[in-house]
N, CA, C and O atoms as CSV, one atom per row, in Angstrom:
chain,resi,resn,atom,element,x,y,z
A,1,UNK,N,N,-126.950,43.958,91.393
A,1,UNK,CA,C,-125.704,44.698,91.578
A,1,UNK,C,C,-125.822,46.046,90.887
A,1,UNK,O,O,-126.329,46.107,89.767
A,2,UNK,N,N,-125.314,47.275,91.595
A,2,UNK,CA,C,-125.278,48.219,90.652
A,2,UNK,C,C,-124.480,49.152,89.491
A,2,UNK,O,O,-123.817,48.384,88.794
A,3,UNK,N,N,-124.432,49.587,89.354
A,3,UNK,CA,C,-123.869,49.466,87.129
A,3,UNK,C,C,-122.403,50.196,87.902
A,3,UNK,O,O,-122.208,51.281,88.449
A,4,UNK,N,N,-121.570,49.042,87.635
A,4,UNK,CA,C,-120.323,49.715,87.621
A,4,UNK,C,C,-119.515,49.551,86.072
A,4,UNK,O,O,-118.453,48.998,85.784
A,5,UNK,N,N,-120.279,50.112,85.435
A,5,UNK,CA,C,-120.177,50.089,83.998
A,5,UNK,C,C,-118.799,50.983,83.672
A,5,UNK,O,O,-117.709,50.685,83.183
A,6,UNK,N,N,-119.330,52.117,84.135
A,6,UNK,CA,C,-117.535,53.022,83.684
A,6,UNK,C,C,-116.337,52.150,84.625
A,6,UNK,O,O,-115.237,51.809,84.189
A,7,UNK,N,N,-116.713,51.965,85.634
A,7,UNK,CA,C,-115.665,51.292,86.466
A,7,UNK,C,C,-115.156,50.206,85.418
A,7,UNK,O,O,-114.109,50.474,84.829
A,8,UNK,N,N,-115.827,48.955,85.118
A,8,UNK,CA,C,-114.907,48.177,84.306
A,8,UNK,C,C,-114.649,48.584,82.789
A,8,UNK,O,O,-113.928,47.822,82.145
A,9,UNK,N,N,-115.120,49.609,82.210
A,9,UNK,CA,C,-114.612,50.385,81.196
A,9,UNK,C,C,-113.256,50.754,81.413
A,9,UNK,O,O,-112.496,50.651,80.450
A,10,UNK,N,N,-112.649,51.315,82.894
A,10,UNK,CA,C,-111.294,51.566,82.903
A,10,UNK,C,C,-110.607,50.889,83.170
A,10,UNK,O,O,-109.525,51.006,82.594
A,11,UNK,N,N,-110.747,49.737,84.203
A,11,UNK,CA,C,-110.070,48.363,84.318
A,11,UNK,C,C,-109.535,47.804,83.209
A,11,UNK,O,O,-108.514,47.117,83.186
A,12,UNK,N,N,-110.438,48.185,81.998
A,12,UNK,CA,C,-109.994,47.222,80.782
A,12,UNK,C,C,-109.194,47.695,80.046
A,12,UNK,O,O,-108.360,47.105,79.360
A,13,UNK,N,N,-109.575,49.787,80.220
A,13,UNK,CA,C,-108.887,49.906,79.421
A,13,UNK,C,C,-107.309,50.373,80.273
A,13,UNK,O,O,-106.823,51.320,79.656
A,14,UNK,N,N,-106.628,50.059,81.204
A,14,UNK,CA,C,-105.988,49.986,81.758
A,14,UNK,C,C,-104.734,49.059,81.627
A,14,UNK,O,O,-103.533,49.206,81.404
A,15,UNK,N,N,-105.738,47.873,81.914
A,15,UNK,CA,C,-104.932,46.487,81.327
A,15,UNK,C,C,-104.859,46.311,79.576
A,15,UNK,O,O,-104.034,45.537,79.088
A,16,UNK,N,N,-105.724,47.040,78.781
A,16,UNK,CA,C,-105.012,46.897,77.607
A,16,UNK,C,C,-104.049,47.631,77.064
A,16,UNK,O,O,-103.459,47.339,76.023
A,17,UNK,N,N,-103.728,49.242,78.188
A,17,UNK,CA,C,-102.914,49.677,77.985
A,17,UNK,C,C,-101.169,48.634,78.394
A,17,UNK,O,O,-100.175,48.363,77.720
A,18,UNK,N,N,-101.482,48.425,79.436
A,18,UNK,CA,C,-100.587,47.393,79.792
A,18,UNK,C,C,-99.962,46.562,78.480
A,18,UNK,O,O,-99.012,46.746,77.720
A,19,UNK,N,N,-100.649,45.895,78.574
A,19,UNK,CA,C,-100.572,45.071,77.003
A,19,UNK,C,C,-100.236,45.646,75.890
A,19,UNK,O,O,-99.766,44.876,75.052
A,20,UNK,N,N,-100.308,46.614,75.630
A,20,UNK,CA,C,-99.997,47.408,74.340
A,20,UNK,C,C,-98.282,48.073,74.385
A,20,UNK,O,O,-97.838,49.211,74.540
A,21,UNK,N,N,-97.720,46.885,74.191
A,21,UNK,CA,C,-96.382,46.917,74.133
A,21,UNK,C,C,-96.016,47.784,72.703
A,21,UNK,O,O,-95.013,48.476,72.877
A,22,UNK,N,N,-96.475,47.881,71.615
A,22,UNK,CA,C,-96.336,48.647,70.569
A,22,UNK,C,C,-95.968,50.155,70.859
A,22,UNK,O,O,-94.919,50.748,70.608
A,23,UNK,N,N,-97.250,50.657,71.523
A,23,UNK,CA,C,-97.287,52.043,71.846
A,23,UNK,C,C,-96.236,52.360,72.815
A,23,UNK,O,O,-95.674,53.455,72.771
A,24,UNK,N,N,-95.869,51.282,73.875
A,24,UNK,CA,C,-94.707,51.816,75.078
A,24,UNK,C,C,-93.369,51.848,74.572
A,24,UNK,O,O,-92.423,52.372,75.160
A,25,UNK,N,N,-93.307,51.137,73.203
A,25,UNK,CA,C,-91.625,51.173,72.483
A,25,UNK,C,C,-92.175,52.096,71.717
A,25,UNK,O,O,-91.255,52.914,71.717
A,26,UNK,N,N,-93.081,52.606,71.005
A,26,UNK,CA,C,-93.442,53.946,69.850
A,26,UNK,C,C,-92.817,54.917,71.366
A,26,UNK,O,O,-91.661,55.335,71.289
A,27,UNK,N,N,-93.388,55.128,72.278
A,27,UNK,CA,C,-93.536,56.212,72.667
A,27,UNK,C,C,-93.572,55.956,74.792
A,27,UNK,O,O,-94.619,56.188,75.397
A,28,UNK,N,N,-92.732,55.647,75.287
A,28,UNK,CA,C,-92.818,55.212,76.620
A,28,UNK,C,C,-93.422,55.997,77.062
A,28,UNK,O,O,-94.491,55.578,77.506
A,29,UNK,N,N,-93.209,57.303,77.201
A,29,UNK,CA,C,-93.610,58.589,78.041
A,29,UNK,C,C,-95.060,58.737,77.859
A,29,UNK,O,O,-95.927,58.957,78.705
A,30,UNK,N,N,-95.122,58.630,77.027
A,30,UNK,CA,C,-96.819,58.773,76.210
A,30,UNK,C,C,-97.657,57.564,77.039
A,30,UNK,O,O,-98.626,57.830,77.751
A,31,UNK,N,N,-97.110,56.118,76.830
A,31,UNK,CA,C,-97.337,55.264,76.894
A,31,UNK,C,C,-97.896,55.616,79.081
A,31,UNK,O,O,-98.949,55.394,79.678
A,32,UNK,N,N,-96.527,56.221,79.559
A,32,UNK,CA,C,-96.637,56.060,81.098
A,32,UNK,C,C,-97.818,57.085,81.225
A,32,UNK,O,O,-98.482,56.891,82.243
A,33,UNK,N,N,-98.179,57.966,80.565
A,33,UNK,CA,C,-99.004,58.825,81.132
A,33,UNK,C,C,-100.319,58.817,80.786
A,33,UNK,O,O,-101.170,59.679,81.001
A,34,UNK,N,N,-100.453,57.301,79.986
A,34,UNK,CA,C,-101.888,57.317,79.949
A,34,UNK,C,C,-102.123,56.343,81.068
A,34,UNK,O,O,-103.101,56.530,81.792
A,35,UNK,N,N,-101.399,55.418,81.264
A,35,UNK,CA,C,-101.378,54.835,82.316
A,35,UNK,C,C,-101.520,55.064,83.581
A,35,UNK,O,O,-102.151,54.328,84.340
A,36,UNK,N,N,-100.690,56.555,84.044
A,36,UNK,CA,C,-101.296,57.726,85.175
A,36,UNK,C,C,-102.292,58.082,84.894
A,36,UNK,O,O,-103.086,58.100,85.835
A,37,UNK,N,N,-102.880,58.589,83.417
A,37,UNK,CA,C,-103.895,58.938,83.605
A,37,UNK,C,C,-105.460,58.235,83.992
A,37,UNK,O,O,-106.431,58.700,84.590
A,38,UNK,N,N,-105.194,56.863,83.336
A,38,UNK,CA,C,-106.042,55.916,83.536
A,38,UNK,C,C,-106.233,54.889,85.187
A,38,UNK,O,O,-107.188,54.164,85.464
A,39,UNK,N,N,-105.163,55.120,85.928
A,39,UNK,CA,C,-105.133,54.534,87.004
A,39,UNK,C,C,-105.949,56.141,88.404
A,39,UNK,O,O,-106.554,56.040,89.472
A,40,UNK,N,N,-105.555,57.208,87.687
A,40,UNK,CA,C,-105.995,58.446,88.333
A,40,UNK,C,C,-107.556,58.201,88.129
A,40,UNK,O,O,-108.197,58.112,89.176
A,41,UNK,N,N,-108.326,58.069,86.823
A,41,UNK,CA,C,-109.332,57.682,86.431
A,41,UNK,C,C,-110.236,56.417,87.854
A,41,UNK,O,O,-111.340,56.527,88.387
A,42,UNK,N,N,-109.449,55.640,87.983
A,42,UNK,CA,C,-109.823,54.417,88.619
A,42,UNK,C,C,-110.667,54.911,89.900
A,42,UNK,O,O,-111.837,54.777,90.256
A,43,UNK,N,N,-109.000,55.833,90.665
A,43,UNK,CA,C,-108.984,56.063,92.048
A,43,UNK,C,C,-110.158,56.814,92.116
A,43,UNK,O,O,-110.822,56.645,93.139
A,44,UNK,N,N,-110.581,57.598,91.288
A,44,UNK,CA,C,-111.876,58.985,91.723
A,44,UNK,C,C,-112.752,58.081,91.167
A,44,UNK,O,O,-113.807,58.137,91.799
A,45,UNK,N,N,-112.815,57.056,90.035
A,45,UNK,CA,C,-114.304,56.404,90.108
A,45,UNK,C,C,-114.474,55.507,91.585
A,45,UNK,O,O,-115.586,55.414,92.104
A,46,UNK,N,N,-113.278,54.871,92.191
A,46,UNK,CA,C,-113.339,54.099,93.902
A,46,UNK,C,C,-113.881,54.717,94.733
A,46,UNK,O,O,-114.600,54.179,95.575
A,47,UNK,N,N,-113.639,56.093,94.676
A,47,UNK,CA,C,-114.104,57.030,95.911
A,47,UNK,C,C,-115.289,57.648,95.315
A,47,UNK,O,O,-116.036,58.280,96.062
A,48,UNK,N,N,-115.514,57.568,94.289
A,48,UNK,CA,C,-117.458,58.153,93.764
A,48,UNK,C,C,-117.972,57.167,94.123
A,48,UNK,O,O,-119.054,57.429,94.649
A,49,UNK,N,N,-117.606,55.477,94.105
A,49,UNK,CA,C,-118.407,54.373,94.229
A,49,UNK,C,C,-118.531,53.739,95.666
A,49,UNK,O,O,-119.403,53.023,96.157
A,50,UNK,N,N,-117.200,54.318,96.238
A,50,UNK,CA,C,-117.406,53.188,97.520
A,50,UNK,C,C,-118.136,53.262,98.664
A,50,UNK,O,O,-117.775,52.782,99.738
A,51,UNK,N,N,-119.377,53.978,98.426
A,51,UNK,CA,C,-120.703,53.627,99.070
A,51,UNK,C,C,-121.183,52.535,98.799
A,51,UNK,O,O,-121.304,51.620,99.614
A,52,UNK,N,N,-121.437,52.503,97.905
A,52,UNK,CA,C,-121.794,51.586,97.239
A,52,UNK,C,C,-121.586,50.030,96.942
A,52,UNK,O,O,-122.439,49.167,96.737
A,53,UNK,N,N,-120.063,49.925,96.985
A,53,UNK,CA,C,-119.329,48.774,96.325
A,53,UNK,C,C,-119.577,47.504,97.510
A,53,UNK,O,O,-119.674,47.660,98.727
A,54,UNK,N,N,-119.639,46.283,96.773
A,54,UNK,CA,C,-119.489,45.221,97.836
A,54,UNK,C,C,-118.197,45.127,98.499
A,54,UNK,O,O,-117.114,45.425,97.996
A,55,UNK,N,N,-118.377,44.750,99.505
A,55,UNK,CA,C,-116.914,44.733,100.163
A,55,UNK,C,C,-115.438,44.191,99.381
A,55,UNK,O,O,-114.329,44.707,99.518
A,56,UNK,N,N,-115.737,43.178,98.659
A,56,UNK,CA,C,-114.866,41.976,98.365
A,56,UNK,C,C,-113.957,43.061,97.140
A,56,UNK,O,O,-112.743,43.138,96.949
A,57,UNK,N,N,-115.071,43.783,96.479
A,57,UNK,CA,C,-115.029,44.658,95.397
A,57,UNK,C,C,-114.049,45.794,95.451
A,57,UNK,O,O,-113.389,46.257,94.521
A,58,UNK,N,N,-114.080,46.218,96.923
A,58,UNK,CA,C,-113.873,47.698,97.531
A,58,UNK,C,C,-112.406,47.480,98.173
A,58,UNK,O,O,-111.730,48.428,98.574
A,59,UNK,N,N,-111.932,45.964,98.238
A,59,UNK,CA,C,-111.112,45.202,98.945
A,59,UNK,C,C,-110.117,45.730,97.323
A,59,UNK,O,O,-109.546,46.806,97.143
A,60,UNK,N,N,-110.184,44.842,96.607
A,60,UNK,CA,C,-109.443,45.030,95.125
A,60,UNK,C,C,-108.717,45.996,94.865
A,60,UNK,O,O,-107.508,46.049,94.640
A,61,UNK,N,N,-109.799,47.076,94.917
A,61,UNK,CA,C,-109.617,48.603,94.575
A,61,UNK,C,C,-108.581,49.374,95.583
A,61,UNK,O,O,-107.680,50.200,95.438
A,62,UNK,N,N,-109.066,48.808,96.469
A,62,UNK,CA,C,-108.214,49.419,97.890
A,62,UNK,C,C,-106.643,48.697,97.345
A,62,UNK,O,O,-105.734,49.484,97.084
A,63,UNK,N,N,-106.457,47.545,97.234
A,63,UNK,CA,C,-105.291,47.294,97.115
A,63,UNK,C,C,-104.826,47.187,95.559
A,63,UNK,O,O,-104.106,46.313,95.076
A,64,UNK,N,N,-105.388,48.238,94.933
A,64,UNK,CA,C,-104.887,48.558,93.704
A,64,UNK,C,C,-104.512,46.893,92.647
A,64,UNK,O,O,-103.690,46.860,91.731
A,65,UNK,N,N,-105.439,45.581,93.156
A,65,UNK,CA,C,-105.111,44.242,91.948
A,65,UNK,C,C,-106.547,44.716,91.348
A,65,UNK,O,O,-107.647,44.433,91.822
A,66,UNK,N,N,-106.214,45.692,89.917
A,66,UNK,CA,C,-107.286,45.731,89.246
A,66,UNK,C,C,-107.740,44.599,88.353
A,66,UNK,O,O,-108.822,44.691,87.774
A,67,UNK,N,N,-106.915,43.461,88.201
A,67,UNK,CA,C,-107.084,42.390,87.272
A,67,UNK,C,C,-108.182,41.856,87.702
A,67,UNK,O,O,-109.069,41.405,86.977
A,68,UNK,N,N,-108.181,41.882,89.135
A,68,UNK,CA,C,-109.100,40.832,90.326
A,68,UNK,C,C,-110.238,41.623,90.210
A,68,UNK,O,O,-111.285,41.027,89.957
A,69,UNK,N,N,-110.274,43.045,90.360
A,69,UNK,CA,C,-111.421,43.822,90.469
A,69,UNK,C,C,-112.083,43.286,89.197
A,69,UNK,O,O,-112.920,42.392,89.319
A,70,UNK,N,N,-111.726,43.837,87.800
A,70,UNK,CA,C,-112.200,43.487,86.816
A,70,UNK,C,C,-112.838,42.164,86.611
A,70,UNK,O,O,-113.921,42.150,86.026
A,71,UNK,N,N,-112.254,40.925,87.060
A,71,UNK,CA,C,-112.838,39.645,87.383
A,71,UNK,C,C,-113.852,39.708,87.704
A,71,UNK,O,O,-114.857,39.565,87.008
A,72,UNK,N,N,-113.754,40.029,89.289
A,72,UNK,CA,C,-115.015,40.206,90.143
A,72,UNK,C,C,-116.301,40.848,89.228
A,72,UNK,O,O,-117.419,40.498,89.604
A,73,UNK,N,N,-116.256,41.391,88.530
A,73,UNK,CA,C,-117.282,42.242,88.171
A,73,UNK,C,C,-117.501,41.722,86.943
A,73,UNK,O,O,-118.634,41.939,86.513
A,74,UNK,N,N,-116.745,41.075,86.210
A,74,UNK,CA,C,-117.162,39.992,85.131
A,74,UNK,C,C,-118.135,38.905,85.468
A,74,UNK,O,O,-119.151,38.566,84.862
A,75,UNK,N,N,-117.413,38.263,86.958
A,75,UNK,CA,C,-118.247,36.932,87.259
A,75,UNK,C,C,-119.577,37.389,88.081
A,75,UNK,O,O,-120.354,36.568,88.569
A,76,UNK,N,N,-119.709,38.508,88.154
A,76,UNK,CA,C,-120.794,38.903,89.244
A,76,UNK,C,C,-121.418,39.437,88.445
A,76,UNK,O,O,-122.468,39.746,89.009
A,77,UNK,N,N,-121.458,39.943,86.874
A,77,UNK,CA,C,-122.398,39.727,85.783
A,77,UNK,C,C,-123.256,38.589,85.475
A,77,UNK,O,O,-124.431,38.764,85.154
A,78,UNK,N,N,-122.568,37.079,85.580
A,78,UNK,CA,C,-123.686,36.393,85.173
A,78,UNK,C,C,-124.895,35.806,86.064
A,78,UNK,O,O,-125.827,35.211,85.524
């Protein structure tokens, strides 16, 4: 398979933004725009990669369930 290494670098850090309920009551706005910024991140690594990507992979991305993407690319590590 080939290195979609930054790709699940932002998946993760995406969903831990999610999770980081601290920072969205410190600061929502802050909180939403890393979240734009990190989902903006996603879309231009999809379209640098999707030559590339396996279908099932390219399927995920297309329908924006990055949880699933991130999966996929966990279990298709071992």
């Amino acid at each position: 398979m080939s290195d979609f290494t930054h790709l699940r670098v932002l998946l993760q850090r995406r969903i831990d933004l999610i999770a980081d309920h601290a920072f969205r009551d410190r600061d929502a706005s802050a909180h939403l725009e890393a979240l734009k910024n990190v989902s903006e991140e996603i879309t231009a690594e999809h379209q640098k990669l999707r030559p590339q990507l396996p279908p099932r992979l390219n399927h995920f991305l297309t329908q924006a369930s990055f949880s699933k993407a991130l999966e996929y690319l966990d279990s298709s590590e071992d």
